[in-house]
C-alpha positions as CSV (number, residue, x, y, z in Angstrom):
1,X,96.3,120.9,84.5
2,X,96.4,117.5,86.5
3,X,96.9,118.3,90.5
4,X,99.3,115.2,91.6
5,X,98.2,114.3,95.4
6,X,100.6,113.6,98.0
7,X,98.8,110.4,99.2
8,X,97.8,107.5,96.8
9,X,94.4,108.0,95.2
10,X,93.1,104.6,96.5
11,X,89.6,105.5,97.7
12,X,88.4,101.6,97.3
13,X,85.7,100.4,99.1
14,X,86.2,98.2,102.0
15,X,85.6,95.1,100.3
16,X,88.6,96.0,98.0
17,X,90.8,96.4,101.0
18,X,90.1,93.5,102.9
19,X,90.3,90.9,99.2
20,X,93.6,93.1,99.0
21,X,94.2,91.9,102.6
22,X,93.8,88.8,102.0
23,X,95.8,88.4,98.7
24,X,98.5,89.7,101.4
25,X,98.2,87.8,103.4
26,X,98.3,84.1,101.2
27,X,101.4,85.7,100.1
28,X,102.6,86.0,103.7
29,X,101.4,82.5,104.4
30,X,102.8,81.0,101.4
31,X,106.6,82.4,102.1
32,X,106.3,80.6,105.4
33,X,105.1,77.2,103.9
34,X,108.1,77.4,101.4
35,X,110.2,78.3,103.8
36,X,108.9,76.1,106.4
37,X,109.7,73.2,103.7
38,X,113.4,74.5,102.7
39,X,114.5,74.4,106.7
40,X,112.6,71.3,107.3
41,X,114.8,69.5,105.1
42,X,117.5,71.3,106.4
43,X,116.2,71.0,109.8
44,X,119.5,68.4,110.8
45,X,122.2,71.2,109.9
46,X,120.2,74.3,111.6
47,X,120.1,71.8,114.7
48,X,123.7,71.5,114.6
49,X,124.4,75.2,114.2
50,X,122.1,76.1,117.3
51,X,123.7,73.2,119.2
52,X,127.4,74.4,118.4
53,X,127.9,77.0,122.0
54,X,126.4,74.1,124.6
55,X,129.0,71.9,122.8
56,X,131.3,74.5,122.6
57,X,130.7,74.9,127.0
58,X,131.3,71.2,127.4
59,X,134.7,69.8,128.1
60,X,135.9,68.2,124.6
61,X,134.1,65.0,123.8
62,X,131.2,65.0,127.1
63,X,128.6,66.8,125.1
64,X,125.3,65.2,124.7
65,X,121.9,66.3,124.1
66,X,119.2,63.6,125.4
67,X,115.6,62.7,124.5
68,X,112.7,61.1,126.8
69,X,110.3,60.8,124.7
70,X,110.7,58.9,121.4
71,X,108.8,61.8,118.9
72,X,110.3,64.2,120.8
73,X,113.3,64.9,118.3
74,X,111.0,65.1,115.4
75,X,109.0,67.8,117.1
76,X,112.1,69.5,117.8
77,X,112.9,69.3,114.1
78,X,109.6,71.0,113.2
79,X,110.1,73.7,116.1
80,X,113.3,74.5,114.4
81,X,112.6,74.5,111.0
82,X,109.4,76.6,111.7
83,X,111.6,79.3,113.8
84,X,114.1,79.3,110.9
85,X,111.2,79.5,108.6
86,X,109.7,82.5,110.0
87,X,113.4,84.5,109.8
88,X,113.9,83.4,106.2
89,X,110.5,84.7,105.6
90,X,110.3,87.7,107.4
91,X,111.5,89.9,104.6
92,X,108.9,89.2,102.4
93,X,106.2,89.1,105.6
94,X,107.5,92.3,105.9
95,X,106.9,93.8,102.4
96,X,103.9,92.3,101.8
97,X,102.5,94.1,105.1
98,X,104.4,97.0,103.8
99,X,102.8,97.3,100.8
100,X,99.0,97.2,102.0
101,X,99.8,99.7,104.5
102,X,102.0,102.1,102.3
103,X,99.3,103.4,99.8
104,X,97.2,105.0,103.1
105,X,100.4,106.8,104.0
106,X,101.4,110.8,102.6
107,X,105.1,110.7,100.9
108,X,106.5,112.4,104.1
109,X,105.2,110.0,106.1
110,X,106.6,107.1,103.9
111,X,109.7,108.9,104.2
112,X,109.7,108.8,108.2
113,X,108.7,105.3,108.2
114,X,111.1,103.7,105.7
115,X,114.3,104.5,108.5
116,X,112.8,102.3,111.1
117,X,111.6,99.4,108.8
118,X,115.1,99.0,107.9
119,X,116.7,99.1,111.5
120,X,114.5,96.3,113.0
121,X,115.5,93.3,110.9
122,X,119.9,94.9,111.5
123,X,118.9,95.4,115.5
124,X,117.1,92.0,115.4
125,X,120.2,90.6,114.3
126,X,122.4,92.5,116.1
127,X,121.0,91.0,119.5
128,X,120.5,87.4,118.0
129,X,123.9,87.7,117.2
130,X,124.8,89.2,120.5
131,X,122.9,85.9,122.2
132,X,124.4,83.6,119.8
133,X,127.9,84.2,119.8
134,X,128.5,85.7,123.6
135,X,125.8,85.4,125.9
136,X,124.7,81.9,125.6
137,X,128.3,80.3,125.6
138,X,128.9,82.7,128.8
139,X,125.7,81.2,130.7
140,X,126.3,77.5,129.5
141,X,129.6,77.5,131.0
142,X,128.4,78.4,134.1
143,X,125.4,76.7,134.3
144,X,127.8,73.7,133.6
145,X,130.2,74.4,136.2
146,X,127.7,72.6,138.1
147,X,128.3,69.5,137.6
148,X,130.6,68.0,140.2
149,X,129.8,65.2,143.4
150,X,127.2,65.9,146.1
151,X,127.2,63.1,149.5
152,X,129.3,61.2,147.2
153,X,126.5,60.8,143.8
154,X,127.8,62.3,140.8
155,X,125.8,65.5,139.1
156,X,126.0,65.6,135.8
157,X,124.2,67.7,133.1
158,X,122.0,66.0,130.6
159,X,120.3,68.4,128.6
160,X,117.5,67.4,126.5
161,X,116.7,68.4,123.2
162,X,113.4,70.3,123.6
163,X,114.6,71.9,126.4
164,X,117.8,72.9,125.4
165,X,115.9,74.5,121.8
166,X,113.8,75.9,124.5
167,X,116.3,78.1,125.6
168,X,118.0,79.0,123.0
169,X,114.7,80.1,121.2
170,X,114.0,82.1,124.8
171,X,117.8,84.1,124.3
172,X,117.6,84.4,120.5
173,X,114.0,86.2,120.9
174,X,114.8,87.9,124.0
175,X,117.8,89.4,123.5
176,X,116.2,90.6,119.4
177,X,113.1,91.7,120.7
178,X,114.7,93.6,123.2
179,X,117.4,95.6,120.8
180,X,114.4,97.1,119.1
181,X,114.0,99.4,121.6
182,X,115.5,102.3,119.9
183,X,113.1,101.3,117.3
184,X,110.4,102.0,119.7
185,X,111.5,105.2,121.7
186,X,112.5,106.9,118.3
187,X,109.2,105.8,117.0
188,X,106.8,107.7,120.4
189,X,109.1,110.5,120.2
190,X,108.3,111.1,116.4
191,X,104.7,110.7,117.3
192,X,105.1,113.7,119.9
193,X,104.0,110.8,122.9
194,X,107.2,111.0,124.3
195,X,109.5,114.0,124.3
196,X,113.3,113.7,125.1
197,X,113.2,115.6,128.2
198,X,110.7,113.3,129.8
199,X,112.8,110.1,129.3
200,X,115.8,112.1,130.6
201,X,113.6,112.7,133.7
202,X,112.9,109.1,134.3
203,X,116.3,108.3,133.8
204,X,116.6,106.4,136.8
205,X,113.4,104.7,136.7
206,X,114.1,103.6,133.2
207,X,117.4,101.7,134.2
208,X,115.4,100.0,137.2
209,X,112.6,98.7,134.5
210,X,115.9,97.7,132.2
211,X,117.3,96.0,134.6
212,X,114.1,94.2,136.2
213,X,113.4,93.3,132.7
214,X,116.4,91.3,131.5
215,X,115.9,89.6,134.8
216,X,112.8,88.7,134.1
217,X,113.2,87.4,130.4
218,X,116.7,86.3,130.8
219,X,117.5,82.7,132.4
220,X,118.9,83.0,136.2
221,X,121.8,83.6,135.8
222,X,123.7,87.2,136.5
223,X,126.0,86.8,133.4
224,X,123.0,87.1,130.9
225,X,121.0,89.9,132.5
226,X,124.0,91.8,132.6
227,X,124.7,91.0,128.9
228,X,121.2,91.9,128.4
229,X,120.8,95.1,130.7
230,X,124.2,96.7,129.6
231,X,123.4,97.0,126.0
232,X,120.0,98.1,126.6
233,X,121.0,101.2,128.6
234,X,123.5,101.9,125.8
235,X,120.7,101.6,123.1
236,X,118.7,104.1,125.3
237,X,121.5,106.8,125.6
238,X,122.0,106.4,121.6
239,X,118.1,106.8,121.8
240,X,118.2,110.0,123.6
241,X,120.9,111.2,121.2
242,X,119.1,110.8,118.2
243,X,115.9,112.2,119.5
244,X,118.5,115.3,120.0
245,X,119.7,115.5,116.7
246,X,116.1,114.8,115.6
247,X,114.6,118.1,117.7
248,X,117.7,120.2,116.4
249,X,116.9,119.5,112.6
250,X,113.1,120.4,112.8
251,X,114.2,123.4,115.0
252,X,116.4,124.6,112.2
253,X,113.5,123.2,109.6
254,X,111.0,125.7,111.5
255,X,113.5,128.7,111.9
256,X,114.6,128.7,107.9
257,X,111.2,129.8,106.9
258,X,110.6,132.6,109.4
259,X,114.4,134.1,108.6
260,X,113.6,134.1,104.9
261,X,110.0,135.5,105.5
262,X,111.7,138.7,107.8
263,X,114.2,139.3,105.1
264,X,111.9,139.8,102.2
């Protein structure tokens, strides 16, 4: 009678992993050329969605993005396209990674994983989304307001375009990176390096680091480390939650066995 193991029979030499490796990794490289190439042509449009809340902050019709140097736009083109490149790619990055890594792992462990692979690329979003559609018109309004006259000289914002992609590439990744931190927590805690009472311990110190944190990766402005710091704290609370619901289940997992073993 066959005996079916609960980890992948892949006892390969290390040659065969590292040329499986690197088949994985073309694959990885080749989604971002192709996508690279599909956003570089539509580079233009991509610009012009990224551009939409700085225009949005400016009066109607005083908008303008600048250039000083004269290749600077086309760099700015390729810093797009390869940003948008990487997102459109990530999924199959992601897989590919995925499936070198999967064979090494038992079912239950699979099973464990496969939760949090899927909440990174939603939480990602979620906070892109988040800096996208609140944070940055918030912050370029008041960074506009300004503008105005000093000892009688005008101020007036001229943004140019490698710095204003700057930015927005600095809130997009901030504000994503930073909502994976359930991701993260949920992740220790599952690994027994970090139990739920300890984080409820450092409570406190863990809303000073939040806090110094979106200071610190946030432009200077109040508005966006607030943004940033508020739904952080929320995403630890939710953290501490699940890590609750997460110790009740394997208590209740543990308990079964040792009820049914008294009875018989």
């Amino acid at each position: 009678m066959a005996v079916i193991r609960d980890i992948d029979e892949s006892q390969a030499p290390l040659l065969d992993h590292l040329i499986e490796l690197r088949s994985r990794l073309v694959k990885c490289v080749l989604a971002l050329v192709v996508a690279f190439g599909v956003c570089l042509y539509f580079a233009d449009p991509i610009l012009g969605f990224l551009i939409q809340p700085l225009k949005n902050a400016f009066p109607e019709g005083e908008g303008q993005l600048i250039f000083t140097k004269l290749y600077e736009v086309f760099f700015v083109e390729l810093k797009v396209a390869l940003f948008a490149g990487f997102c459109l790619s990530f999924p199959v990055i992601a897989n590919q990674l995925w499936a070198f890594v999967a064979p090494g792992l038992y079912a239950r462990e699979k099973k464990a994983f496969l939760p949090f692979i899927l909440a990174t690329p939603i939480l990602f979003l979620m906070g892109a989304s988040l800096a996208y559609f609140v944070v940055m018109p918030t912050a370029f309004r008041w960074f506009l307001g300004f503008q105005g006259t000093a000892g009688g000289l005008e101020i007036q914002a001229l943004p140019t375009a490698n710095e204003y992609l700057g930015l927005v590439m600095q809130f997009i990744l901030a504000f994503g990176m930073s909502f994976l931190l359930p991701v993260l927590l949920l992740l220790l805690h599952r690994a027994g390096i970090v139990t739920r009472d300890q984080l409820v311990a450092a409570r406190r110190y863990v809303v000073v680091l939040v806090v110094a944190v979106a200071a610190i990766i946030t432009p200077p402005d109040p508005g966006s480390q607030l943004l940033l710091a508020i739904p952080l704290l929320l995403l630890f609370e939710g953290s501490l939650v699940l890590m609750r619901l997460t110790e009740k289940r394997r208590k209740a997992v543990v308990e079964k066995p040792e009820e049914t073993q008294s009875a018989s």
